[in-house]
C-alpha positions in Angstrom: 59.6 49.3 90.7 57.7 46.3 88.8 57.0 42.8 90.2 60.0 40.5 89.4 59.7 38.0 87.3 58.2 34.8 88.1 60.7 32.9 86.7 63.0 34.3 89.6 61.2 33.0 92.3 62.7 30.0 94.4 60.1 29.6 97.6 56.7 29.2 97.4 54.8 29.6 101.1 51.1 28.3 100.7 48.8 29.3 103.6 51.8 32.0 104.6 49.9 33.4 107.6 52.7 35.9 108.1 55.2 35.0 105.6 58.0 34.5 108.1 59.5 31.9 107.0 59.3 33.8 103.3 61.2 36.5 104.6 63.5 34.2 106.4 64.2 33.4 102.5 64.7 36.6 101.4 66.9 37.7 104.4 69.1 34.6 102.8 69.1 36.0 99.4 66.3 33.8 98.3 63.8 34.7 96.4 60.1 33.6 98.0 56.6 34.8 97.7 53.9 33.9 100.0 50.4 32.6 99.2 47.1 33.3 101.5 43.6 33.8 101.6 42.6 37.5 101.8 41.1 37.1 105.2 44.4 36.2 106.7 44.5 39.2 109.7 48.3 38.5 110.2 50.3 41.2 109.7 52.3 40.4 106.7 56.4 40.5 106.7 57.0 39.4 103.3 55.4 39.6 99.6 52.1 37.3 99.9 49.9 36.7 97.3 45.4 37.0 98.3 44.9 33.3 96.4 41.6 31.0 97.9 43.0 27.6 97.8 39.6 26.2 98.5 39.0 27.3 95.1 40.0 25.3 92.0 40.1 28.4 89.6 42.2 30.0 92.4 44.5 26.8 92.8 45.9 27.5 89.5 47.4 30.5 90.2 49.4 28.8 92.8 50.3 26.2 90.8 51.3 28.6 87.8 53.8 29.6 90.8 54.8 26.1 92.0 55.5 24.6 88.8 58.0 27.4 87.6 61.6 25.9 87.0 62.7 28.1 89.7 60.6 26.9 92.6 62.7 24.8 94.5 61.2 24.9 98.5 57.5 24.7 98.6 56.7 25.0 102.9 52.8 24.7 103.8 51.2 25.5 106.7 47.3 23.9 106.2 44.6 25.9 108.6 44.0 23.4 111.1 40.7 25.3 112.6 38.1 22.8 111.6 40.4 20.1 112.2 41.7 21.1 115.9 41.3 18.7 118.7 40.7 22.0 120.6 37.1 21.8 119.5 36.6 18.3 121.2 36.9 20.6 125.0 33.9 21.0 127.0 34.7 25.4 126.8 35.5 25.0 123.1 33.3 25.2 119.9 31.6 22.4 118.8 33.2 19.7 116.5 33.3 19.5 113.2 35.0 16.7 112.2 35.7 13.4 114.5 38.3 10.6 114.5 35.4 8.1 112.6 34.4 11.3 110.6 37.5 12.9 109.6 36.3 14.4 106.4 33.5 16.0 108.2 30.9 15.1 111.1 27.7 14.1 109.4 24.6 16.5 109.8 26.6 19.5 110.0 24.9 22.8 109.6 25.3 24.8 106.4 27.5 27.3 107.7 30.2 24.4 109.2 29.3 22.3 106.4 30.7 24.9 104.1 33.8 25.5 106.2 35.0 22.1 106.1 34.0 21.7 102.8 36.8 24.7 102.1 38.8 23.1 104.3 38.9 19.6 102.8 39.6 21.7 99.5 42.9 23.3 101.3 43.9 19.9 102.7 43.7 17.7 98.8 45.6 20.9 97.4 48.3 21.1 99.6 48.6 16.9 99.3 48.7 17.2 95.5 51.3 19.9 96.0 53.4 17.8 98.1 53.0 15.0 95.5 54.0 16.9 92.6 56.8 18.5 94.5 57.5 14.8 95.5 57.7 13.6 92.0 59.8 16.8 91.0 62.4 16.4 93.6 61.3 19.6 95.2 61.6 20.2 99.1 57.8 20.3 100.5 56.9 20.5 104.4 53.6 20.7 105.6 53.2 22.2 109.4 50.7 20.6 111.3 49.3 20.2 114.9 50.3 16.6 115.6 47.1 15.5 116.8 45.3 17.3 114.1 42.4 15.5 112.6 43.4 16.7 109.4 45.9 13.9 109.4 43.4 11.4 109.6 42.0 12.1 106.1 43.1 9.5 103.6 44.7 11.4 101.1 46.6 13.3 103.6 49.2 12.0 105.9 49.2 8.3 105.3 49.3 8.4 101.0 52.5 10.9 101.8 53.9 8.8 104.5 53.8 6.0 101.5 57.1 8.0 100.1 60.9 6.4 101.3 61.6 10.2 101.9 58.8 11.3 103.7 59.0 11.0 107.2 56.7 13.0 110.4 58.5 14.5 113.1 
């Protein structure tokens, strides 16, 4: 059996972890496809697409996706890892970002530096995806921690929360 068409696709899941919600779609009748990195360990439930959406090249493949007539829902679940408050505990690892630095602490090591780099990547995607599926009168959520520092970020949270329709629960 082929791959179906893209045209026939309804539900795009970016940063699917294990597609669940995807499959919740397709035990609907939907049809969905789920997007994530290839060094997602979850065990996958649905059809999921390896796309880096740190990448810009890669971004393009989900957006060849997101932008088909079809595409209606467009959930989002953003890896909050560099981001989580859970780094600020004593027992945890160290920060990487802080409520003055939320893009990224200064002086970070290469190897961190290059994580939230990738992550801040991830994060202006999936806000440009909510605003195009804003303007297109597309249904967009974006899952997130509520204390995440990844809503501190300027282009995130707040520059969404500009939209009548947008609301944070």
């Amino acid at each position: 059996m082929g791959m179906p068409s893209l045209s026939s696709f309804s539900s795009v899941e970016l940063c699917c972890g294990t597609a669940r919600l995807s499959r919740a779609f397709r035990d609907l009748g939907l049809k969905a496809v789920g997007i994530d990195h290839s060094l997602n360990k979850h065990v996958i439930e649905a059809m999921v697409m390896t796309v880096d959406l740190s990448s810009c090249d890669e971004q393009q493949l989900a957006w060849a996706w997101i932008k088909q007539p079809a595409t209606k829902v467009v959930p989002m679940a953003p890896p909050c890892g560099t981001a989580s408050r859970a780094r600020e505990k004593d027992d945890g690892p160290p920060p990487l970002r802080s409520d003055a630095h939320p893009e990224g602490l200064p002086g970070l090591g290469p190897q961190d530096q290059k994580r939230v780099d990738k992550a801040n990547a991830i994060y202006l995607f999936i806000s440009e995806v909510a605003e195009y599926c804003q303007a297109h009168r597309n249904l967009w959520v974006i899952e997130n921690p509520e204390r995440s520092i990844m809503c501190l970020l300027p282009f995130f949270v707040q520059a969404l929360l500009r939209h009548s329709s947008v609301f944070d629960v």
